[in-house]
C-alpha positions in Angstrom: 28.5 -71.1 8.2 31.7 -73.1 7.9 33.0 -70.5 5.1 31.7 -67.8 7.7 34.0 -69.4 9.9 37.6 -69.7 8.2 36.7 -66.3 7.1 37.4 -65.3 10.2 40.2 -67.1 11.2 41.8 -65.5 8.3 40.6 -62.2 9.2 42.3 -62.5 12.3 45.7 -64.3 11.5 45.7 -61.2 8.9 45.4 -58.6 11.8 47.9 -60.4 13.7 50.2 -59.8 10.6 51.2 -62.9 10.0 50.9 -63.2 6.1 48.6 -66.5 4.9 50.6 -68.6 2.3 49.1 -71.5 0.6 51.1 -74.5 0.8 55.0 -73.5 -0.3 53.4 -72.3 -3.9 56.2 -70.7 -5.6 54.1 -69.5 -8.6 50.5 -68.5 -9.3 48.5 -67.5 -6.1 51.0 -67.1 -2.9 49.0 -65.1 -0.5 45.4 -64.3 -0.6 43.9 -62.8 2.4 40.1 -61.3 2.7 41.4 -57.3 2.8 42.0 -57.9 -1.0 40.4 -56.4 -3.3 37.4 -58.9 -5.0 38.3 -59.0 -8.6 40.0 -59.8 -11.7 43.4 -59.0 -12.5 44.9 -58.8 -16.4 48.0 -59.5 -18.1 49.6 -60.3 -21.2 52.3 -62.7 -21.7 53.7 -64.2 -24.7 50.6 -64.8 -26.8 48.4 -65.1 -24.1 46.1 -62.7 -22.3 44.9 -64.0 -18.9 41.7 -62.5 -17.0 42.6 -64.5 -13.4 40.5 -64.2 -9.7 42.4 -63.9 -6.8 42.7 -67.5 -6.6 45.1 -67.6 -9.3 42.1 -69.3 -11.5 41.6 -68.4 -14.9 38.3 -66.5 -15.6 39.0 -65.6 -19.0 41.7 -65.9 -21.8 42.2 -64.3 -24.9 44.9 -66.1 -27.7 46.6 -64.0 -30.8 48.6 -64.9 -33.1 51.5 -62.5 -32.0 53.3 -62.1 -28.9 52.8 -59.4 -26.6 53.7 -55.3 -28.1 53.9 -55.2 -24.2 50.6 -52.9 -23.4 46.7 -54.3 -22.7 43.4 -53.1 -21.7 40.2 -54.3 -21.4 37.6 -51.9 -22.4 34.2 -51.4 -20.7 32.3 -53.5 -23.7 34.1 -56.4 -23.1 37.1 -55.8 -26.0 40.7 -56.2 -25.7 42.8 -53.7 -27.1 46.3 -54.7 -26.9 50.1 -54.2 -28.8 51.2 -57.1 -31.1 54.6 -57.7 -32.2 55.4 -58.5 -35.5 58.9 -58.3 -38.0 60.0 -55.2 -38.5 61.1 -55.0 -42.0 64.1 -52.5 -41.3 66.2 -52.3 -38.5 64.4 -51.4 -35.7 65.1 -54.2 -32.8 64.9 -51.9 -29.8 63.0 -53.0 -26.5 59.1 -53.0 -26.7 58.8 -52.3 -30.5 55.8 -54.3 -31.2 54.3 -52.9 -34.7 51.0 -54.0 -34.5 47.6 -53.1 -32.6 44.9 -55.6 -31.7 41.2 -55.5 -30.7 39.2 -58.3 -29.8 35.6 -59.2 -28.8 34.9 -60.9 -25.7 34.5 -64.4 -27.5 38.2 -63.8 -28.7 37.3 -62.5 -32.4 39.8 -60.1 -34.4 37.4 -57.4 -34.8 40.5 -54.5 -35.6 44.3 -54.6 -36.6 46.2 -51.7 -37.5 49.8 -52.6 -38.8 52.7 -49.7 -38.3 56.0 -51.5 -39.1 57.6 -50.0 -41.8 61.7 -49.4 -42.4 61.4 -46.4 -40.9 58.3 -46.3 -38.3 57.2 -48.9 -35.7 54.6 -48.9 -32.7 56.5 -49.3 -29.7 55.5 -50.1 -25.8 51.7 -48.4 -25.7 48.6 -48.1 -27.1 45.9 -46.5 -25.7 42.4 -46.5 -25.9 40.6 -43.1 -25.9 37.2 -42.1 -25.0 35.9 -41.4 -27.9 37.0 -44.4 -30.1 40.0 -43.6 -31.0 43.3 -45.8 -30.4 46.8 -43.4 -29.4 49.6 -45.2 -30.3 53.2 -44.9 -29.2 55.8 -44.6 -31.8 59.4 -44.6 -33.2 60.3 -42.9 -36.0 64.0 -43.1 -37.6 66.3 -40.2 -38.6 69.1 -40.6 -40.6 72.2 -39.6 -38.5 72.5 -36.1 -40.9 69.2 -35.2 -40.1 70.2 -35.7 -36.1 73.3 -33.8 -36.8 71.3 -30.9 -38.2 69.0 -30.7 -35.2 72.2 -29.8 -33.0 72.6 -33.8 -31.8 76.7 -33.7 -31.1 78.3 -36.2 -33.9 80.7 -37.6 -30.7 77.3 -38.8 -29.4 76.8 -41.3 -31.5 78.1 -44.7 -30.9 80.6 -46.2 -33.4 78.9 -47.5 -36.7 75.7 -46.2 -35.2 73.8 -44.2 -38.8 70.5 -43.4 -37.2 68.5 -41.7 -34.6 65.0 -42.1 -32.8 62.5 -39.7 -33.0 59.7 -40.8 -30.5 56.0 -40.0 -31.7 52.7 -40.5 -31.0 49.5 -40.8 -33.2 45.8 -40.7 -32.7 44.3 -43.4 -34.6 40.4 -43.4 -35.7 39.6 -47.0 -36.7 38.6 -47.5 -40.0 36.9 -51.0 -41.1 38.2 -54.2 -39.7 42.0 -53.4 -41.2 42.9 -49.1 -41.0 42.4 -46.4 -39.7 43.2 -42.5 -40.5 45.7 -40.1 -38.4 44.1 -37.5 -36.7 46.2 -36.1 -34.5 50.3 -36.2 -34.2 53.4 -35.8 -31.9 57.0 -35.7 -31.9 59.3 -35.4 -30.2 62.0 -34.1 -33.1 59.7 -31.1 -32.9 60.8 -29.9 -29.7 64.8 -30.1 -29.4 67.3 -27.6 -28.0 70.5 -27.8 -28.2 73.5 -25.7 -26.9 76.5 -27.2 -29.0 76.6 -25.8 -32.3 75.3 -22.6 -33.1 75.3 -23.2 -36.8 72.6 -25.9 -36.5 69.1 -26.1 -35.9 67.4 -25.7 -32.1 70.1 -24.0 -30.7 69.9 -22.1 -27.5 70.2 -21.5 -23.8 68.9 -24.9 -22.0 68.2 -24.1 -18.9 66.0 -21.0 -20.2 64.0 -23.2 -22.0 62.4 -26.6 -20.0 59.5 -26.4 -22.3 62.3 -28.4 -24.4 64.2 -31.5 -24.8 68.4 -31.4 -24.9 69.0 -33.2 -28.0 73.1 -33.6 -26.2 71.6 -35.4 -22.6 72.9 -38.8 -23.1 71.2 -40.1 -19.6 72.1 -44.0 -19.7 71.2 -44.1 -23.6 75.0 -45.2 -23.9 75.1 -42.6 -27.4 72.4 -45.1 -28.5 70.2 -44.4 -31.0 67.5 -45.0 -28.8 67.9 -41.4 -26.9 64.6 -41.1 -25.2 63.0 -44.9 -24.7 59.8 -43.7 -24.0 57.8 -46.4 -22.9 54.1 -45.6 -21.5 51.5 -43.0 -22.3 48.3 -42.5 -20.6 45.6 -39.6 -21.1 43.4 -37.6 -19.5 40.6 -37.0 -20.5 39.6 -34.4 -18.1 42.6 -32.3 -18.5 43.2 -33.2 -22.2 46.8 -34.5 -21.9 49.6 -36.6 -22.6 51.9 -38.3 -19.7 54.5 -40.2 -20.3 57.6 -41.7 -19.5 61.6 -41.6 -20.5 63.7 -44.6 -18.7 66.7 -43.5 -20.2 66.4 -39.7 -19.4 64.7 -40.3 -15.9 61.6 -38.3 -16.5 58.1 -38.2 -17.2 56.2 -35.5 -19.9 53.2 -34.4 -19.8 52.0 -32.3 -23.3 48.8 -31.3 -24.6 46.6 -32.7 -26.8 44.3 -30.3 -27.7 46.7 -28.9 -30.3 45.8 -29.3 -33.9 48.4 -31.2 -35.7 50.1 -28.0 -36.7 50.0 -26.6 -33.4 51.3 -29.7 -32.1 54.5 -29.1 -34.4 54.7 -26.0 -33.1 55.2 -23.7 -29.4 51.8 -21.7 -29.6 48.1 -22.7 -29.8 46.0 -25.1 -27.7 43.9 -25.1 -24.6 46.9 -24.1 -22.6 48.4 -21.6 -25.3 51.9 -23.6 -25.6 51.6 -26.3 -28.4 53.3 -29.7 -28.4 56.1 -28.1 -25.8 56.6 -29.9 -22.5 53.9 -28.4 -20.4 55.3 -30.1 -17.4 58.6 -32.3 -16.1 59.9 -34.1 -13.3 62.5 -36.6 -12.0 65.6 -35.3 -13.3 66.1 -32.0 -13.3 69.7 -32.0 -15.0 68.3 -32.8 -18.2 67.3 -29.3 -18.6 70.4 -27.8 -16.5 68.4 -26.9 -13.0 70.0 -29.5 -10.9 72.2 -31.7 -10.1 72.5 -35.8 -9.9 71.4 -35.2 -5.7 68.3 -33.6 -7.0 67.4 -36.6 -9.3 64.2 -38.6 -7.8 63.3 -41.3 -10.8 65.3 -44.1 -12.0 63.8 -45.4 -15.2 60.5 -44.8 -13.9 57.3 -46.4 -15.7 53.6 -45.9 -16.1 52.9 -42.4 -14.9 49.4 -42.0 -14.6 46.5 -39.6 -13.4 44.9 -41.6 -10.3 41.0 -41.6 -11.5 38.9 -39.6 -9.8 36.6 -41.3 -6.8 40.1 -42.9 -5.9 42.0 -42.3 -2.9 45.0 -39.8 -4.0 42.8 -38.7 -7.1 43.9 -36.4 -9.6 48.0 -36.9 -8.4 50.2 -38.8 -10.3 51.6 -42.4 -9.7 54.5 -43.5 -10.9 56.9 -47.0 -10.5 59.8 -45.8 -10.1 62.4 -48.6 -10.8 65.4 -47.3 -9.5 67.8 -48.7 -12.0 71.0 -47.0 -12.1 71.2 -45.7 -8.8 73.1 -47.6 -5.8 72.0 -49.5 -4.2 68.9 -50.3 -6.9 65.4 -50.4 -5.9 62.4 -50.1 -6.3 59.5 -48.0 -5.3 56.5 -46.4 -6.1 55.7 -42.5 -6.0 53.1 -40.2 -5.9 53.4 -36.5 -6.6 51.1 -33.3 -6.9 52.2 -31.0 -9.6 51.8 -27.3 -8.4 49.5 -25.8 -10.1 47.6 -23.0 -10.4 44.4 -24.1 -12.4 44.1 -28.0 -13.1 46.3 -28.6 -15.9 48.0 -25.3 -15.2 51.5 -26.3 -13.9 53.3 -23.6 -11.9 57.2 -22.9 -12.9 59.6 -20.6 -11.5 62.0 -19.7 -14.0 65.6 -20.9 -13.5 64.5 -24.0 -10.9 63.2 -27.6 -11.3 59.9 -28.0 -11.7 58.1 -29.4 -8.3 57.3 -30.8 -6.1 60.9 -31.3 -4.3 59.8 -34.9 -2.8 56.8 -37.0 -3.8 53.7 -36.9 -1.7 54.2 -40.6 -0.6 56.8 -43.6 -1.4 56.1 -47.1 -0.8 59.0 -49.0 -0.3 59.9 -52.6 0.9 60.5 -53.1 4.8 64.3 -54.4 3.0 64.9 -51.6 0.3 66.6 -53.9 -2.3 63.9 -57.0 -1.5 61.7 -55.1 -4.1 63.2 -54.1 -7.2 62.4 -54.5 -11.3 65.2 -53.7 -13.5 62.6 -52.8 -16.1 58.5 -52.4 -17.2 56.1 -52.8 -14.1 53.1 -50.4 -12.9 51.1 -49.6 -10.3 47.4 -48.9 -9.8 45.7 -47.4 -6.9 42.5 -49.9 -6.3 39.1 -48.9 -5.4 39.3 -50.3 -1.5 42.0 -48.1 -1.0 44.8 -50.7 -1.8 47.3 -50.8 -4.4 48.4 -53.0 -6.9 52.0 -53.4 -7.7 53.1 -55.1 -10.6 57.3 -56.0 -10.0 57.3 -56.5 -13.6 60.6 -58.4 -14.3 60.2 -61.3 -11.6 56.4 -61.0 -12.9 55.5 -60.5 -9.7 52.0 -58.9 -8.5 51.5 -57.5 -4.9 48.3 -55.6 -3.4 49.0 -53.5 -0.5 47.1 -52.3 1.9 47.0 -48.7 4.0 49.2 -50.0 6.2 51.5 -51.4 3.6 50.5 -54.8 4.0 50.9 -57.4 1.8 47.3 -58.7 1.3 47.2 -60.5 -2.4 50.6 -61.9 -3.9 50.8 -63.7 -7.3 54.2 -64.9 -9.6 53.3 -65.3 -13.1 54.1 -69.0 -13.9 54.6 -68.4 -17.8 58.3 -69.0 -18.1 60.4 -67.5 -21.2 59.8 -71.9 -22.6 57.2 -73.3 -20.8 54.8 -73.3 -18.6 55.9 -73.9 -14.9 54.8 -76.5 -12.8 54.3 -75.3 -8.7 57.5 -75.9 -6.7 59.0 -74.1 -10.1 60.9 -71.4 -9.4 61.1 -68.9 -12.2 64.5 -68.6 -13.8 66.5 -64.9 -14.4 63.6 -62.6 -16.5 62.1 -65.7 -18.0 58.6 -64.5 -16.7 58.5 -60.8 -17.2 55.2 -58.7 -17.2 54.8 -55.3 -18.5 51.9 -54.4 -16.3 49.2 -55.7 -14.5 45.5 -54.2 -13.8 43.0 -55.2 -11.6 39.2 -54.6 -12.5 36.3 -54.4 -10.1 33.4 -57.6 -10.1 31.1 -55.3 -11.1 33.3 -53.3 -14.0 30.6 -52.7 -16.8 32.9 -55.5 -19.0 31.8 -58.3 -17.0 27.7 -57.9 -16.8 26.3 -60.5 -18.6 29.6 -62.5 -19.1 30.3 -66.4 -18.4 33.3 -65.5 -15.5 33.2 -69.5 -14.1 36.4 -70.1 -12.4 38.8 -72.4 -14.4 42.0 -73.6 -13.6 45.6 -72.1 -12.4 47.8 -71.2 -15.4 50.3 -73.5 -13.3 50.9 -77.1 -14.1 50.2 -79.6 -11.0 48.6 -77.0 -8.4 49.6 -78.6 -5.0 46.6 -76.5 -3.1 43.0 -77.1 -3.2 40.9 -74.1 -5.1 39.0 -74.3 -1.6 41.5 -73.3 0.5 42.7 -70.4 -2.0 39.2 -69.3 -2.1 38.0 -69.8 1.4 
């Protein structure tokens, strides 16, 4: 009856919309109110994958060996699937390469590893696990600076002393025993290029006729890198049987077609939708493929694009954090659009314009623009309730909204870059940076049977009782 009670006085201070805060917490749990969503939200940092209520309290934890590769999901058995970083042995140091996927059991056993670090190849950002078994893994891939060269990149865009180039690919794995796996299926990007610079060299041709296409010559904020894409999520659906993913230094997202054989995927012809590996779809920046202009640019180094699941509200559009790096003032927010289409899967283009829609279907913003804003990484996840969670990656900071856009769940990761913080800590610069957060359900089929016994707050010296938290 008592619990009954401050139930209700927090229902109400809710609806009067005054947000509750426990204490003057500065990491771990810092709102908690009764409109958020009952569950358990995961995230890697460092070595350490966390399973935490909305009390902040830890419900389960997974340790490897390796630090993040940046992506992790818990599958509906109970395993973890996640990216691992290891050495590369050549010289690829760019953001997110990890090298290395993981799956564990439940009880924190190394059931699978798959290695792909070699001198010339590395997993980067995202793994993936498919429905059928299979892992898809995200990819770079070096080319020597001739090979670039041949394809129709322009020498000048290459910085000084700079002898390489980034193909970005992406591979189906089908485990094999506890340590391999076989290639089943394959992607890259070096397989569809255009190029209007030099007519002597490969890909060449008229840009803006051909969006099905990447422009080797678009720098975006690459900076003549080689790094020329940075793709860093990919997410599938299994419905449609694509790809989506996303470019931060291009300002897109891609959506391609899985279906293909590994040929066709190399190719322009063949697959469910009759057009190979190409680019079945686009959007955020249209002057990539010359059909607009930097006022017709909507994403900023956007992240996680994703098909919102069906029984979800907004199901079967796409979400997408956009981070707004790059444009002035920077901030951040988070989109949702509806590809035209004319059959699902079937995307609608009108030749010589940008592919729609011209505005997202909805933006969520901050009341104060530039009050919400991650440089780099973060997601978003539509919740079951109707909610959303928001992950503000680089300030590791996780938000649930509600309908109304209030804030109804807030949590600051407290593992700092050397330590972990004490509350009344304040997290210093990007010292306790998230790629993504997800929140599962109570009853997600991963947790029936399990041992989910609230522990205790990652954070050293919790100045709030777990009672009040919890009400």
């Amino acid at each position: 009856m008592i619990g009954h009670k401050i139930y209700i006085v927090i229902s109400f201070i809710y609806w009067l919309g005054i947000p509750l805060v426990f204490g003057q917490n500065t990491v771990g749990t810092i709102i908690n109110t009764p409109e958020a969503m009952e569950g358990y939200t995961l995230f890697t940092v460092q070595n350490e994958t966390y399973l935490i209520n909305n009390c902040g309290e830890v419900v389960h934890q997974w340790v490897s060996n390796y630090h993040s590769g940046k992506s992790v999901y818990l599958l509906e058995n109970g395993n973890l699937l996640r990216a691992a970083e290891i050495p590369n042995p050549g010289k690829i140091t760019i953001p997110g390469i990890g090298g290395r996927v993981e799956l564990f059991d439940w009880d924190n056993n190394l059931i699978w590893e798959c290695n792909y670090s070699t001198e010339t190849a590395s997993q980067n950002h995202e793994v993936y696990p498919m429905p059928n078994g299979n892992v898809l893994m995200l990819a770079a891939t070096v080319l020597k600076k001739e090979e670039a060269i041949q394809m129709g990149r322009n020498p000048g865009n290459f910085a000084p002393n700079n002898n390489h180039f980034y193909n970005v690919q992406i591979l189906e794995l089908q485990p094999r025993g506890s340590g391999n796996a076989d290639v089943v299926w394959e992607w890259n990007a070096k397989d569809h290029l255009i190029q209007d610079f030099d007519k002597s060299k490969d890909n060449y041709g008229n840009i803006a006729e051909n969006p099905q296409l990447l422009d080797i010559n678009f720098l975006g904020i690459s900076s003549r890198g080689a790094n020329w894409l940075h793709i860093n999520s990919m997410q599938y659906n299994l419905a449609l049987d694509q790809i989506i993913m996303s470019s931060r230094h291009l300002h897109e997202i891609y959506i391609i077609d899985h279906s293909t054989s590994i040929a066709e995927a190399a190719g322009s012809t063949g697959g469910r939708y009759g057009k190979g590996g190409d680019i079945l779809y686009r959007w955020g920046n249209p002057m990539v493929y010359k059909q607009g202009t930097a006022d017709d640019q909507q994403l900023f180094g956007p992240h996680y694009p994703h098909w919102i699941a069906d029984g979800l509200k907004d199901a079967g559009k796409i979400l997408i954090f956009n981070n707004g790096s790059n444009r002035k003032p920077e901030y951040s927010e988070i989109d949702i659009i509806v590809p035209p289409v004319t059959t699902p899967g079937n995307y609608v283009y009108q030749t010589n314009t940008a592919y729609g829609p011209v505005k997202p279907d909805y933006i969520y913003t901050a009341p104060v623009k530039t009050e919400f804003f991650s440089i780099f990484v973060s997601s978003a996840q539509r919740l079951p309730n109707g909610n959303m969670l928001i992950c503000e990656g680089s300030h590791g900071r996780f938000f649930e909204i509600d309908s109304c856009e209030r804030i109804v769940w807030e949590y600051v990761n407290p593992v700092g870059a050397k330590e972990i913080l004490s509350q009344g800590d304040v997290p210093e610069g990007l010292g306790n940076i998230v790629f993504r957060a997800k929140k599962y359900t109570t009853d997600y089929t991963a947790f029936a049977n399990r041992d989910l016994t609230p522990g205790l707050p990652i954070e050293k010296e919790p100045n709030h009782r777990q009672t009040d938290i919890c009400y």
